[in-house]
N, C-alpha and C positions, 0 to 999 in steps of 0.2 A: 675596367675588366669586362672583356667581351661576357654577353650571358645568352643561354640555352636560346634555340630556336623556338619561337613563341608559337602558340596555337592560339587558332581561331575559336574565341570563349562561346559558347551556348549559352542562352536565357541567365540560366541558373549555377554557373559556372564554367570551368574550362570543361575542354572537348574532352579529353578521355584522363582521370585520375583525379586529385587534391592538390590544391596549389600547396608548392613547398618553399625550404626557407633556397634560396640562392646560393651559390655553390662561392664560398668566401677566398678569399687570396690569402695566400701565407703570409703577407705584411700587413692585411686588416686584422688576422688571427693574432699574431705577432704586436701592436698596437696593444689589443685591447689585454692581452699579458703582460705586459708592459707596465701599462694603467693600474691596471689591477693586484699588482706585486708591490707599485712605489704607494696606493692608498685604499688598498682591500676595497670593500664593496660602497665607500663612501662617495662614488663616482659615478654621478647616473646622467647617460648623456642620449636623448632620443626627438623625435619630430612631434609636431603638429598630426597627429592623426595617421594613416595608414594604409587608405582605402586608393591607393594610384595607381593606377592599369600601366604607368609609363616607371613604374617600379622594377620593370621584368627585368630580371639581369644583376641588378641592384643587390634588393630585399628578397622578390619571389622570382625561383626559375622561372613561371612561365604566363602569359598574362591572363588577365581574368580579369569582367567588369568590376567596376568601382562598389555598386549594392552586393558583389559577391563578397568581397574583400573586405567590408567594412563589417561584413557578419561574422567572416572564418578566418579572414587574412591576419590575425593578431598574433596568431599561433605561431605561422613563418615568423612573420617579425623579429619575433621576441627572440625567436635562436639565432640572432646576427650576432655577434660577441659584443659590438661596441654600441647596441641598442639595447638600453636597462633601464628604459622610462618611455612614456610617450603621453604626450599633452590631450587628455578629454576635454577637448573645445566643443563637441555636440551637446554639454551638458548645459553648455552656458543657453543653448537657443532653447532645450527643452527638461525642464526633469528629468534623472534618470532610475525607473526604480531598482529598489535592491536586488531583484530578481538577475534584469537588465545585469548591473555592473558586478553581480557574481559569475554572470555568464564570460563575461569577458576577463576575470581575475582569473577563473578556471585557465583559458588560453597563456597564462604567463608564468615561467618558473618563479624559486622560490628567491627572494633578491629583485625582482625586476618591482619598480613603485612605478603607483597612476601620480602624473599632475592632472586634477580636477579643476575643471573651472566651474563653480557656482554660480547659480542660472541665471539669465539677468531676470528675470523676477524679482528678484531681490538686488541686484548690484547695477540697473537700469534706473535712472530716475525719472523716466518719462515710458509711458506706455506706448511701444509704435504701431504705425498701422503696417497691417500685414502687405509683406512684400514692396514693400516702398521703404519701410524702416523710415518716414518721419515722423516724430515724435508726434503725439496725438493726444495726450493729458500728462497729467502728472499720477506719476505711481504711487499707491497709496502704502504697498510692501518694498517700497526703497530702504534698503538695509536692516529691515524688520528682523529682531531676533528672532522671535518663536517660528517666524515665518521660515527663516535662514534655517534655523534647528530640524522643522521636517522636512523642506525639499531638499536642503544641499550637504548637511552634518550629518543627521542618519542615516540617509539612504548609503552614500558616499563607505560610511564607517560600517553598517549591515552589510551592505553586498560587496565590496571591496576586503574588509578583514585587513590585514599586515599588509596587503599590496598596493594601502593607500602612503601616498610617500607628503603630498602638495595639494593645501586646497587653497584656490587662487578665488581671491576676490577683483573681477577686473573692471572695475567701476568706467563703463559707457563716459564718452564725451558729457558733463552735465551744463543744463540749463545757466547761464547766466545767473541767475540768481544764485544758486550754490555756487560757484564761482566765484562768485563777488561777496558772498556771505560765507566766510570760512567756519563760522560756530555754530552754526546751524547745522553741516557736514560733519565738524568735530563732534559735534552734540550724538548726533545718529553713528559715528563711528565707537563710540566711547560706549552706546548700548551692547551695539554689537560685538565689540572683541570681546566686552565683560560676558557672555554668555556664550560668545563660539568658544573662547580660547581654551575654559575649563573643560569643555565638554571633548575637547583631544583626547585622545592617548600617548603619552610620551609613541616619538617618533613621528606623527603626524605635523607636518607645520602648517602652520596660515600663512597666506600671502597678500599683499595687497599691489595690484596692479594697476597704474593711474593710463588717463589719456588725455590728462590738463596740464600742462608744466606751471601753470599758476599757481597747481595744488604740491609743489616740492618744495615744501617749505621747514625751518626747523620746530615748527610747532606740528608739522607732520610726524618729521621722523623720532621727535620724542612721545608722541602716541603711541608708537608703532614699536621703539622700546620697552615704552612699558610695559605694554604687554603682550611682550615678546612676539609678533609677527613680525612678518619679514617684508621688507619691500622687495618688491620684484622688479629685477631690470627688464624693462620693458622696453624692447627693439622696435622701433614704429616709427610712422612717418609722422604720427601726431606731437613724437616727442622728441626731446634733445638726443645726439648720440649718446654711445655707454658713456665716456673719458666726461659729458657735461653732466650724469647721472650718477658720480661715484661719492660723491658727498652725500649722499641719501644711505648709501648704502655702509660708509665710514660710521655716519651718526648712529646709524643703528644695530653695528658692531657689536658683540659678536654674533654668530647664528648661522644657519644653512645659505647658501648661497642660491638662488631660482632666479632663474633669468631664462626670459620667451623671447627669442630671436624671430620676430615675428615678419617684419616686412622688409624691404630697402629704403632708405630716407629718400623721397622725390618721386616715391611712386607711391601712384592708389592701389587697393587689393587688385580691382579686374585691370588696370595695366601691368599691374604686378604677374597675372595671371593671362592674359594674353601673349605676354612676352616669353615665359616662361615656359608653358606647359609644353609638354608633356610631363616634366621636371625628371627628367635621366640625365643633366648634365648641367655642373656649373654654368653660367650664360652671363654672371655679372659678381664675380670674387670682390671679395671686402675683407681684404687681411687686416685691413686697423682697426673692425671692430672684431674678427677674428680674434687678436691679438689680446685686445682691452680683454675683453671674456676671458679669455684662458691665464689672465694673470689673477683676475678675481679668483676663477676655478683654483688653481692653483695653490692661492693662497687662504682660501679657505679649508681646503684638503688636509693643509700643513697645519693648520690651525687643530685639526681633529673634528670639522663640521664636516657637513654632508654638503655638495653640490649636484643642483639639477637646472639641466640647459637644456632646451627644447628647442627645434628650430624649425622654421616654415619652410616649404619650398619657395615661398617667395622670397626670400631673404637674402640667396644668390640663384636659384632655378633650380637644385635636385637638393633637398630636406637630408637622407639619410647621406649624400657627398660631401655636405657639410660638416654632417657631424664627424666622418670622416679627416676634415682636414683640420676640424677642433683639434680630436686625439692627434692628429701627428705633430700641434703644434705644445701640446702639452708632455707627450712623450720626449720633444725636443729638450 
């Protein structure tokens, strides 16, 4: 869909006006009524963040830097019809406080959930050195309840209110030794749910998102049962595709469905992101894992749970075209 002639953005935004939401097509309009009639508001389908200048046309009529966008740009977003979620991956590099994520709840109707990711402070088992990201000690708040309770559960639950939908625990590559010592990991996982999980609100889920395929085991997914979180399908080059990921998510049957379509298999982030950007346009389609997803979706909808799928621009090159050809294959 051709979109509005762009303006050359100023410092502190665009050149003359507020960026707005993008002028939609009568078959994205049409999709997301669609969606929305076969499973009322149980369908939440949005990206990795929001802040892309190569959006214009898309998401916002008109372009605007990335530091504009990432402060005001939520608001357009959220009026796209088939954008009803979107993945807080900033939370995971730094706290966010409640002040912070009222500001951004403010920007979204009523129906639209945050997926939150939980800081690695707590879901990092190694403390990295800044801007190189190599591990540099071991963390002494790895998966620390009370720790978890003030940075990532209240903040999250104070400043967010009902517009929290997903809080993702996406537990970093770990050390060899957790690895290879699963009861040690079960041990610290079994503090932690016993004190996140109560401290919910019906409607809020937990999620646990791995980037060990060592760690997918049935002694996993009967943890994660019990107490009721959810595995997250995690789309990544660290891990098996969705179709070798679906037994994790059988065992832990029934419950919400969240799944972060985060990368391509066979690419790193910044090839992922060289090859990609600007990200206005598919550049590398994956209908098989397309596919896998929206039979999950699907089938969780009809079941009467909630499903949320988030996706990166890396995962085929434009984040909100994907979610696009999500709904057209679940409308199908």
């Amino acid at each position: 869909m051709p979109g509005p002639s762009p303006e050359q953005p100023g410092p502190e935004g665009p050149a003359s006006g507020r960026v707005g939401a993008a002028p939609v097509s009568e078959d994205w309009r049409d999709l997301a009524e669609r969606l929305r009639a076969r499973w009322g508001d149980r369908l939440h389908l949005g990206t990795s963040s929001w802040h892309f200048p190569g959006w214009a046309g898309l998401v916002y009529d008109r372009t605007a830097p990335a530091p504009w966008l990432s402060r005001h740009g939520l608001a357009p977003y959220a009026k796209h019809p088939l954008l009803r979620t979107v993945s807080l991956d900033r939370t995971f590099y730094r706290p966010a406080s409640p002040s912070t994520l009222a500001a951004l709840a403010a920007q979204v109707p009523k129906g639209f959930r945050f997926v939150v990711k939980a800081p690695a402070l707590v879901t990092d088992a190694s403390v990295r050195e800044a801007g190189q990201g190599r591990p540099s000690r071991a963390n002494p708040g790895f998966l620390d309840p009370d720790t978890t309770l003030a940075a990532a559960v209240q903040p999250a639950l104070e400043g967010l209110g009902e517009s929290l939908g997903v809080l993702v625990f996406q537990l970093s590559p770990l050390p060899p030794a957790w690895v290879l010592d699963h009861a040690q990991l079960h041990e610290r996982l079994e503090r932690l749910w016993s004190a996140v999980v109560p401290a919910l609100p019906e409607g809020v889920t937990a999620g646990l998102e791995l980037r060990d395929p060592a760690l997918l085991t049935p002694r996993m997914a009967a943890q994660l049962k019990a107490h009721r979180v959810r595995y997250v399908l995690g789309l990544h080059d660290r891990m098996p595709g969705a179709e070798a990921q679906l037994d994790m998510l059988r065992a832990t049957w029934p419950g919400d469905f969240v799944c972060r379509w985060n990368l391509q298999r066979g690419l790193a982030y910044q090839q992922a992101y060289d090859r990609f950007a600007p990200f206005d346009r598919l550049q590398a389609p994956d209908p098989g894992t397309r596919a896998a997803v929206a039979r999950v979706v699907a089938a969780t909808l009809d079941a009467g749970h909630r499903a949320f799928v988030t996706i990166n621009n890396k995962a085929e090159g434009s984040a909100p075209l994907s979610v696009v050809e999500l709904a057209r294959v679940l409308a199908a």
